[in-house]
C-alpha beads as a LAMMPS data file, in Angstrom:
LAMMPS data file: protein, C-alpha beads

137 atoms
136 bonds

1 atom types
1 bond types

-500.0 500.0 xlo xhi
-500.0 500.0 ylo yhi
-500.0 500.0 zlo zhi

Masses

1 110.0

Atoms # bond

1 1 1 -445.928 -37.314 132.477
2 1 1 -448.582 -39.053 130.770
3 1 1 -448.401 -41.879 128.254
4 1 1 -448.063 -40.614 124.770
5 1 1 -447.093 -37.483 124.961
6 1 1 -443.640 -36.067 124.824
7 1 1 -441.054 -36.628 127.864
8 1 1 -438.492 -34.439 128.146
9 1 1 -435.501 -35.204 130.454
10 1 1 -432.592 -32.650 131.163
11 1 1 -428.834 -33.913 131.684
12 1 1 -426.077 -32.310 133.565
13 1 1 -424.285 -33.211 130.071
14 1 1 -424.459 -36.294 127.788
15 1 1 -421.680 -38.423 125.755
16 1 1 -421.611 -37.775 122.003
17 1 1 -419.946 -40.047 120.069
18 1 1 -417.251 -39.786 117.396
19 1 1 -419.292 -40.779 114.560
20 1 1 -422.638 -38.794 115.710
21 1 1 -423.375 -36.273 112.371
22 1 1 -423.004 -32.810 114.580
23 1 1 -419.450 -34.626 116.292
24 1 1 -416.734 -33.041 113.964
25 1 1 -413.653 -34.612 116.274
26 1 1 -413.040 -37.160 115.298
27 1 1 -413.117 -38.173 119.106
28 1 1 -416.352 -38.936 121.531
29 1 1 -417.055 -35.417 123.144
30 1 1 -418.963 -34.451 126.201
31 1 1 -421.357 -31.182 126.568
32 1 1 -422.515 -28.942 128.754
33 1 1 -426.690 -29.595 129.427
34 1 1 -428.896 -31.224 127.254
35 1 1 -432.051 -32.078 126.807
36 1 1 -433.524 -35.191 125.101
37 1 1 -437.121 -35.648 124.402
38 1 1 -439.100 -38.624 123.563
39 1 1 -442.096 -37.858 121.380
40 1 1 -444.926 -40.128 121.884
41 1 1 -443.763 -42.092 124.028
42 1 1 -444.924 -44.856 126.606
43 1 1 -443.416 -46.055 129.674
44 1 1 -442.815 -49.997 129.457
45 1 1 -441.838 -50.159 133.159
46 1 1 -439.202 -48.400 135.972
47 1 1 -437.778 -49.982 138.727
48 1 1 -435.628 -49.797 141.453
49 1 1 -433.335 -52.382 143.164
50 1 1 -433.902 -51.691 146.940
51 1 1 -431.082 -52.813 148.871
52 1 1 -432.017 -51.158 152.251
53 1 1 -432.724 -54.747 153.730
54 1 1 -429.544 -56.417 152.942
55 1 1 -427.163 -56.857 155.918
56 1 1 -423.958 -57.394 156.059
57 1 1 -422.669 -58.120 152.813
58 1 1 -419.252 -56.810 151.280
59 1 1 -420.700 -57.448 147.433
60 1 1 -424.087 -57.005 146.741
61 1 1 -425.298 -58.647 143.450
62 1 1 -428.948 -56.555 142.988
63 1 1 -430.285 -58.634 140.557
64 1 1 -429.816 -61.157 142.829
65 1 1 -429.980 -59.946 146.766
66 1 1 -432.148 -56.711 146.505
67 1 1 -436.031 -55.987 146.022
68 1 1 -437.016 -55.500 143.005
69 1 1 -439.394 -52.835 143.392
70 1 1 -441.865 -50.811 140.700
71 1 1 -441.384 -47.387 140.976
72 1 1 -443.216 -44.053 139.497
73 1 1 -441.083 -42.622 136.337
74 1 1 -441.078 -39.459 138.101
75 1 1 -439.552 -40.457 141.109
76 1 1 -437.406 -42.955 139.439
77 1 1 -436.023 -40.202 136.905
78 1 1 -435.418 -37.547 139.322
79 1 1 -431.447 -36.913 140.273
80 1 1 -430.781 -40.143 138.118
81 1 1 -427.834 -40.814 136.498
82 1 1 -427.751 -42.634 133.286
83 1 1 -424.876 -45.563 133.078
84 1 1 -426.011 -47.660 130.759
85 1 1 -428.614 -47.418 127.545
86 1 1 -429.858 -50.102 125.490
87 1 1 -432.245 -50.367 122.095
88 1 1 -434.042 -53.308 122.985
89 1 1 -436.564 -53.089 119.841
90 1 1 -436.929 -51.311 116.604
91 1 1 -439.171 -51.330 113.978
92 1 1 -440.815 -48.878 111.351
93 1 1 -443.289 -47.316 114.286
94 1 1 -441.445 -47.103 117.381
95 1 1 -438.109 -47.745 119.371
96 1 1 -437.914 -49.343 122.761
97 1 1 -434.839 -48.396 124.868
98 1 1 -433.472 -49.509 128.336
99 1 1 -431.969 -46.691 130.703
100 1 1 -430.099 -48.209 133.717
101 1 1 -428.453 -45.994 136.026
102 1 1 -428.183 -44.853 139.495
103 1 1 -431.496 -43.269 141.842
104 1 1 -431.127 -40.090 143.974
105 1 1 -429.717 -39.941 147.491
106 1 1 -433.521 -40.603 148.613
107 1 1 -432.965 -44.271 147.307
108 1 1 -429.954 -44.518 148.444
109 1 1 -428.613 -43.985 145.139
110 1 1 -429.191 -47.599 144.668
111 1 1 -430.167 -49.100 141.168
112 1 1 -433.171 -48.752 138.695
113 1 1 -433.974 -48.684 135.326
114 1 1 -436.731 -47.488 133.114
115 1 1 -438.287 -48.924 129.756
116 1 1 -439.788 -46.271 126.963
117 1 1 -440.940 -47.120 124.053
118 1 1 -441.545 -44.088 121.567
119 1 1 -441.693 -42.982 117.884
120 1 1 -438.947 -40.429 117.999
121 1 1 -436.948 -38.588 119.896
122 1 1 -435.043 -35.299 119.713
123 1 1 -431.735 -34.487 121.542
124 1 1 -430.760 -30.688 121.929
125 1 1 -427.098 -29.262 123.319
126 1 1 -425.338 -26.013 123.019
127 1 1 -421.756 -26.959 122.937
128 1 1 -419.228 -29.836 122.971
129 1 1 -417.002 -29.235 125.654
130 1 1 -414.020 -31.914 125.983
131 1 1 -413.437 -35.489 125.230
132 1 1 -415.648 -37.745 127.231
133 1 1 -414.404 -39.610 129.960
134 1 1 -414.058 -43.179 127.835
135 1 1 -411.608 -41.259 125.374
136 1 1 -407.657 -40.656 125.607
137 1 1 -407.321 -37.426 126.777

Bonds

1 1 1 2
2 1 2 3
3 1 3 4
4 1 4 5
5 1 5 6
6 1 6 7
7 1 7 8
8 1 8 9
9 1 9 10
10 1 10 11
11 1 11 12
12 1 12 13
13 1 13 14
14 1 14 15
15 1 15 16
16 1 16 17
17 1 17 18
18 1 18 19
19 1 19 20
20 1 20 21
21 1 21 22
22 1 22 23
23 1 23 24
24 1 24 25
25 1 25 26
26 1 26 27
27 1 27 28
28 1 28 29
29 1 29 30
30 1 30 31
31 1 31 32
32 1 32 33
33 1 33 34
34 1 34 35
35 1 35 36
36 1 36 37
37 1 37 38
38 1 38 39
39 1 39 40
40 1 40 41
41 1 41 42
42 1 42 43
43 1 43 44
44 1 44 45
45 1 45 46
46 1 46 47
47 1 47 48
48 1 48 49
49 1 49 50
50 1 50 51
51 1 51 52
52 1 52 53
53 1 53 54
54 1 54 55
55 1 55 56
56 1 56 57
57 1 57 58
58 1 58 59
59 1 59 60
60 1 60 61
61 1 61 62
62 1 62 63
63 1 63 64
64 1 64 65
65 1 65 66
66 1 66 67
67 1 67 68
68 1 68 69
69 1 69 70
70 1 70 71
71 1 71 72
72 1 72 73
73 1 73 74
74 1 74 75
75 1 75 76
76 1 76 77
77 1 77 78
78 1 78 79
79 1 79 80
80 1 80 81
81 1 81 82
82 1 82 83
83 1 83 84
84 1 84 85
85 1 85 86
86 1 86 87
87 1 87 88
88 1 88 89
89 1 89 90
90 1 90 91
91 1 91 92
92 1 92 93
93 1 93 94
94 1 94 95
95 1 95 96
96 1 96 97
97 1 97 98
98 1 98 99
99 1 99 100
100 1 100 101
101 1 101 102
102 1 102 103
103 1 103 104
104 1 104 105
105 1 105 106
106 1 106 107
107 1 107 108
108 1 108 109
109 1 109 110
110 1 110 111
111 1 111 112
112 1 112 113
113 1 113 114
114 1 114 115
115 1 115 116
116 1 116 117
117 1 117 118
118 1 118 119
119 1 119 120
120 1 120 121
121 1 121 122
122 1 122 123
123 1 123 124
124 1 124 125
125 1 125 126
126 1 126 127
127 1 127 128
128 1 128 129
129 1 129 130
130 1 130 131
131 1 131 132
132 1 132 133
133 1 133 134
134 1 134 135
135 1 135 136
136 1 136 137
């Protein structure tokens, strides 16, 4: 994955929300895989919160009580589940997003996040499947 070219990321299924164009529900749906890619796109940073060194604590705070550690996209992305997104910027040229979420078993599914910033991006899925978890079902 280099800088400026396209980054596409496959999901086990993502959220689509009532009011997305292709979302005919009237409710926030979830589907099957997807993929999304980002086209041109840079990465602003990705990190992980390393909590292997804290003892003894029934609430860990990361921000707070774990390492902040930089970590390669690739690693970082891999087996990660998104829990949070957030457009940070926007303007004519480019977006920049926030993607916090949980690391793979090999971090001890502890916490990261990544930064992109790109120009576009495209998000592709065959089917909606059933109300997402946030809705009344």
């Amino acid at each position: 994955m280099i800088d400026g070219q396209d980054l596409s990321l496959g999901f086990e299924h993502i959220d689509v929300l009532s009011d997305h164009p292709l979302n005919s529900t009237g409710k926030a749906m979830y589907t099957g895989k997807a993929m999304i890619t980002f086209i041109d796109h840079e990465i602003v940073e990705s990190f992980l919160y390393d909590t292997t060194g804290i003892k003894g604590k029934s609430r860990i705070d990361v921000e707070e009580d774990a390492q902040k550690k930089e970590l390669q996209i690739s690693e970082l992305l891999l087996d990660f589940e998104v829990l949070k997104e957030e457009q940070l910027q926007k303007t004519d040229n480019y977006f920049v997003h926030r993607f916090d979420g949980i690391l793979s078993r090999k971090y001890n599914a502890d916490f990261g996040y990544c930064t992109l910033k790109y120009k576009s991006l495209i998000i592709e899925w065959d089917e909606l499947i059933d109300r997402a978890w946030f809705e009344e079902r």
